[in-house]
C-alpha positions as CSV (number, residue, x, y, z in Angstrom):
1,X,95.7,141.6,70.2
2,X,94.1,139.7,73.5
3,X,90.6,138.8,73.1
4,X,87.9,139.8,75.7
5,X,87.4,137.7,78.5
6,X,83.9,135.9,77.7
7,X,81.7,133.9,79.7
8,X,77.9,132.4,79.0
9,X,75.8,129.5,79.4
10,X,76.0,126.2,77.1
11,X,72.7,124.0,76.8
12,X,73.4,120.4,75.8
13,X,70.5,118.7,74.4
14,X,69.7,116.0,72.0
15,X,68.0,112.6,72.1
16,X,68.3,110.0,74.7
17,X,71.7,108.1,74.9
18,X,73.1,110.4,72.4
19,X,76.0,111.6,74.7
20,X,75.5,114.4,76.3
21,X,76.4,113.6,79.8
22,X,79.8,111.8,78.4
23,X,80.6,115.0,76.7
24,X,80.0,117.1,79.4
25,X,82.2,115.1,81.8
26,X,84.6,115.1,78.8
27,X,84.8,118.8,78.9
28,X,85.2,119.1,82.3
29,X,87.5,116.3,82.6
30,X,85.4,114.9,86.1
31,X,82.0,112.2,86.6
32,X,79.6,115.3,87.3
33,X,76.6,113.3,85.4
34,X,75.6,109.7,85.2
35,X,76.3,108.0,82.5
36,X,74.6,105.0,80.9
37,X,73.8,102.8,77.6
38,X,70.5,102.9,78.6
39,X,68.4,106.4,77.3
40,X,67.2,109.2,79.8
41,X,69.8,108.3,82.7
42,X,69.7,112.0,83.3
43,X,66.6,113.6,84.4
44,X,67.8,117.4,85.7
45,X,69.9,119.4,84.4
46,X,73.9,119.1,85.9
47,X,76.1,121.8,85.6
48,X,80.2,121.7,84.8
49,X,82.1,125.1,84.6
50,X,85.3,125.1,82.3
51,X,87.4,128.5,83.0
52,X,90.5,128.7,80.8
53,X,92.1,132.0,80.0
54,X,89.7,132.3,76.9
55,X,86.9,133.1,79.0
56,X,84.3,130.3,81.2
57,X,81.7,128.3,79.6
58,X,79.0,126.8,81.9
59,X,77.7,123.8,80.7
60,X,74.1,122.4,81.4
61,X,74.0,118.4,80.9
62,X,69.8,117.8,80.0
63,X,67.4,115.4,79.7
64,X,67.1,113.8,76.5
65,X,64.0,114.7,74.2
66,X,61.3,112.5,74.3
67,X,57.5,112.1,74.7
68,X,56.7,112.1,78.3
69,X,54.4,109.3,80.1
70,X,53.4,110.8,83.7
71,X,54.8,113.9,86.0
72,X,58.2,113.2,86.4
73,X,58.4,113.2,81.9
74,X,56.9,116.1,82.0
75,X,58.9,117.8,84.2
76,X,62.5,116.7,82.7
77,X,61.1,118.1,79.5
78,X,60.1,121.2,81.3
79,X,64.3,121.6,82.5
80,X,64.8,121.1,79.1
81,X,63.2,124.3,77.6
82,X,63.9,126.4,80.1
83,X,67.6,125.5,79.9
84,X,67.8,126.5,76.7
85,X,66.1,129.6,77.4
86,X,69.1,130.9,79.9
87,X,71.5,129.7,77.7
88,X,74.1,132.0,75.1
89,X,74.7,129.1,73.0
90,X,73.5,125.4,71.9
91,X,74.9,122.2,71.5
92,X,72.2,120.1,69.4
93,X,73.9,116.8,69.6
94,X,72.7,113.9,67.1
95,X,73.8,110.4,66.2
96,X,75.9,109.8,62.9
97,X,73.1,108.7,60.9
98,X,70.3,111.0,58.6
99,X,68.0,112.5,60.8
100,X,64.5,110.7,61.5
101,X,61.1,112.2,62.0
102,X,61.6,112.9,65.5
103,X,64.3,114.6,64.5
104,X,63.1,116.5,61.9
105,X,60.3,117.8,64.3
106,X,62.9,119.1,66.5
107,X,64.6,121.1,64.3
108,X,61.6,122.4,63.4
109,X,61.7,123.9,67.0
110,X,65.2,124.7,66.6
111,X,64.5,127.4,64.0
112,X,62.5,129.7,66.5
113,X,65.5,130.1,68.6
114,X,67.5,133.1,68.1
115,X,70.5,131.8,70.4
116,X,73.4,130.3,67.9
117,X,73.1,127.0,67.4
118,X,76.4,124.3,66.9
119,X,75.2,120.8,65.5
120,X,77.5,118.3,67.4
121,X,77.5,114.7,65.0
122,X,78.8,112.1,67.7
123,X,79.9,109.1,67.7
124,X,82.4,109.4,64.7
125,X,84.9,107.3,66.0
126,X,82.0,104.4,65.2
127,X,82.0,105.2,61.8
128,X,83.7,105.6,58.6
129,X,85.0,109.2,57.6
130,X,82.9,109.6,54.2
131,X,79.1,108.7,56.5
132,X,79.8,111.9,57.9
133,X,79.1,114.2,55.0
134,X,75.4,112.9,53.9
135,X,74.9,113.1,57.7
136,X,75.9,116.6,57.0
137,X,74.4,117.4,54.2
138,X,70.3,115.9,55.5
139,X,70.6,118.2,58.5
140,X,71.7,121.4,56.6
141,X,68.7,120.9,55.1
142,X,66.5,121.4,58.4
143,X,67.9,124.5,59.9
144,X,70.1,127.1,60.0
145,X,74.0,126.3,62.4
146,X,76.8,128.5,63.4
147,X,78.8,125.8,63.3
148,X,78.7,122.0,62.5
149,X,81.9,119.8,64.3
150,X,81.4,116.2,63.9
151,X,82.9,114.9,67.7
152,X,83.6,112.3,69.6
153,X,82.6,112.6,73.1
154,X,84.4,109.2,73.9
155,X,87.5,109.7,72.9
156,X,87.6,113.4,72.5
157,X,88.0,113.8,68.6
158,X,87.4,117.5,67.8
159,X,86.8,118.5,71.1
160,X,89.8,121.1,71.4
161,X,88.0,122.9,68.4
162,X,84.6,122.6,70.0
163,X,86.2,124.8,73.2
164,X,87.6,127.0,70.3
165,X,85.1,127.8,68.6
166,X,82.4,128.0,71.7
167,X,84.7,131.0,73.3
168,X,84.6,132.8,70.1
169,X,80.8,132.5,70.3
170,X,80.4,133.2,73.7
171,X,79.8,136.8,74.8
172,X,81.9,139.7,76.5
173,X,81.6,139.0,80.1
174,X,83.2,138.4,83.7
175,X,83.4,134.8,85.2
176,X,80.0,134.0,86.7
177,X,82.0,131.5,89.0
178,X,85.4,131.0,90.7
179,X,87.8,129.5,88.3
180,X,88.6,126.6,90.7
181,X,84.7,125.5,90.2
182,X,83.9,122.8,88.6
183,X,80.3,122.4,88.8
184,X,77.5,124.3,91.0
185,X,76.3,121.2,92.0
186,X,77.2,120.4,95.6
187,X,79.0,117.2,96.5
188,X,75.5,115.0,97.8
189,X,74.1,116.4,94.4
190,X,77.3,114.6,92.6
191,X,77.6,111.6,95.1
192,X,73.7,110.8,94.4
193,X,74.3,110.7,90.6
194,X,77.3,108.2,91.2
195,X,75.0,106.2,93.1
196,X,72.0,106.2,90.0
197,X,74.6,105.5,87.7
198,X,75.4,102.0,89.5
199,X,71.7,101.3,89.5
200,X,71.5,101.8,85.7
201,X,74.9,99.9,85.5
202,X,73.7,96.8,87.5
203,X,69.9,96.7,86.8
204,X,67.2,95.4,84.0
205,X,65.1,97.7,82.2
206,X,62.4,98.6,84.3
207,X,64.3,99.7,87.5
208,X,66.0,102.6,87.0
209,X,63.4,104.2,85.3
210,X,60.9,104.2,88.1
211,X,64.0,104.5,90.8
212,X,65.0,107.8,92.6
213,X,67.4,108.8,95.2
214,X,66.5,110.5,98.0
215,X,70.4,111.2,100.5
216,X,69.0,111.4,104.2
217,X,72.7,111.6,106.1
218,X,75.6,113.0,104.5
219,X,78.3,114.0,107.5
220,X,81.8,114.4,107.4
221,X,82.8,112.2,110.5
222,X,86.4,113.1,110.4
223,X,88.8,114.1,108.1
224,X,89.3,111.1,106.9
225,X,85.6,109.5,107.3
226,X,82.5,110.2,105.4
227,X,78.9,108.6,106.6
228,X,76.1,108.6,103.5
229,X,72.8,107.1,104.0
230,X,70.5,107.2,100.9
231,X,67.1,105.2,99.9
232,X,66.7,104.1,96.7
233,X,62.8,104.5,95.8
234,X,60.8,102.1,93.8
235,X,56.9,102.4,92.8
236,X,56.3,98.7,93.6
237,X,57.4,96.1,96.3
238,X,58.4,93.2,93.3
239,X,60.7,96.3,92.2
240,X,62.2,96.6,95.6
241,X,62.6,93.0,95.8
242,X,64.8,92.7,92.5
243,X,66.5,95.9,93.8
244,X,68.0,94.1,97.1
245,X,68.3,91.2,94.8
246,X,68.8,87.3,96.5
247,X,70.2,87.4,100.1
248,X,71.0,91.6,99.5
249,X,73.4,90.6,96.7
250,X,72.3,93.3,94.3
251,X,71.9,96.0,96.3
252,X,75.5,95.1,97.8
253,X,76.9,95.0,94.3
254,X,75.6,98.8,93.7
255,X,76.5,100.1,97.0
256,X,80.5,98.4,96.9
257,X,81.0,100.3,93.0
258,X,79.3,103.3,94.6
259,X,81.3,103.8,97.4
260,X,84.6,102.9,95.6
261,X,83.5,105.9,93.2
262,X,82.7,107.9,96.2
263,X,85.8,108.0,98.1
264,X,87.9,108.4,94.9
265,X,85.6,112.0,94.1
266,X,85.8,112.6,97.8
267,X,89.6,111.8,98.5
268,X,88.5,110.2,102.0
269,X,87.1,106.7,103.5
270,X,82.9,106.3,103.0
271,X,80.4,104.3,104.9
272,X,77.7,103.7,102.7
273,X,74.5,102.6,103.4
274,X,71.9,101.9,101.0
275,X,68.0,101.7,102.0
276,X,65.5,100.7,99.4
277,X,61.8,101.9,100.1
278,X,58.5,101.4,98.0
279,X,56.7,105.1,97.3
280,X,53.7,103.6,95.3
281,X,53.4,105.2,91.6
282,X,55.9,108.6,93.0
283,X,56.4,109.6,89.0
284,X,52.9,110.7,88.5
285,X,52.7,112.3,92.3
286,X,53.3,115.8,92.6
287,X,54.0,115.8,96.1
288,X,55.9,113.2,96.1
289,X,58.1,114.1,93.3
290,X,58.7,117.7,95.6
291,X,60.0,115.6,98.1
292,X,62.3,114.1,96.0
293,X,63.7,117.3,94.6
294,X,61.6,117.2,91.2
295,X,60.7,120.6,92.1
């Protein structure tokens, strides 16, 4: 007998760092999100559309949980909730390790939510088989899963029975998108995350979290040319200073792996250019933060 065609909305949320935007791009099998050891590289939510014959499954790639400091906190935490709110299914996505108190206090938000629920354990390819099942065990305790699949979003353990077992869970409907889509994002959407995931890459701590990109040019020259002008914005001028880094050096080093990214997504020759600009404490500026699509 041939299973309905089914299509719905997956939220992806967890903790910071935990591996959600690896996962996602796993999934899809394409760089839609930034991806970083350092927590909260993501700060909307990116989309990535898998369509099999199954059914589609629209992923949504969040911010990770935490306590926010000023505006721009606040808001990721506000894309949070309401992605889970649109969604027909949840990936809660932990580390391989008992669950702490912030933990413990999400779950007990978990509960009020009637949409299923699948507990993703990653990371299991960094530990041994038997850590998995007190792991288990502690979170079985703290609410109520459809389904718990220890995963690998690295190397891709388990992740043919996590598409499994998401269709099945998924309702009855027609694709919401054209199954050549892979995200809903458009390509300066995409090329601006490749960009803030070089900034993570090649920067200290206190950079990329007060950074933001803000594309002013994006035009297709040719058929074989592409011109991209962004700004890279900073709260404070000693910020902007390590950004451009000693005779441009650093700015040059993010802008070269950009643009080498760029034209591989693209499939055509890029001019980059890279601006960096001082907009003096933006996070905790509403008006600001609208103008740089935090909106």
């Amino acid at each position: 007998m041939t299973r309905p065609f089914c299509s719905g909305f997956v939220s992806i949320i967890g903790k910071p760092n935990v591996g959600k935007s690896t996962l996602l791009n796993k999934l899809i099998g394409e760089r839609l999100a930034a991806v970083s050891k350092k927590p909260q590289t993501t700060r909307g939510v990116i989309r990535g559309i898998l369509t099999t014959r199954r059914g589609q499954a629209i992923f949504l790639d969040t911010p990770g949980f935490h306590a926010p400091q000023d505006a721009l906190g606040d808001w990721m935490i506000g894309e949070i909730h309401k992605s889970i709110e649109g969604a027909d299914l949840i990936y809660w996505m932990v580390f391989p390790s008992p669950p702490r108190k912030e933990d413990e206090r999400l779950a007990q938000e978990m509960a009020k939510i009637r949409t299923p629920i699948f507990l993703l354990i990653n990371q299991v390819d960094r530990v041994k088989k038997p850590q998995i099942l007190p792991v288990i065990d502690a979170y079985r305790k703290l609410a109520t899963f459809k389904e718990i699949i220890p995963i690998s979003a690295h190397t891709g353990e388990s992740l043919p029975i996590l598409v499994h077992r998401t269709f099945e869970n998924l309702p009855e409907n027609p694709a919401y998108f054209s199954e050549e889509l892979m995200t809903d994002q458009n390509e300066r959407t995409i090329v601006a995350e490749m960009i803030r995931e070089k900034i993570f890459r090649f920067t200290g701590e206190e950079i990329p979290y007060s950074s933001a990109l803000e594309i002013e040019q994006f035009q297709e020259k040719s058929d074989r040319l592409v011109v991209i002008t962004a700004s890279l914005i900073v709260e404070k001028d000693s910020q902007k200073a390590i950004l451009i880094g000693k005779g441009g050096a650093k700015i040059k080093q993010i802008g070269e792996a950009a643009r080498k990214e760029i034209e591989a997504f693209l499939g055509k020759k890029v001019f980059l250019e890279l601006w960096v600009k001082t907009l003096r404490h933006w996070k905790k500026d509403p008006e600001a933060m609208k103008r740089l699509g935090f909106n």
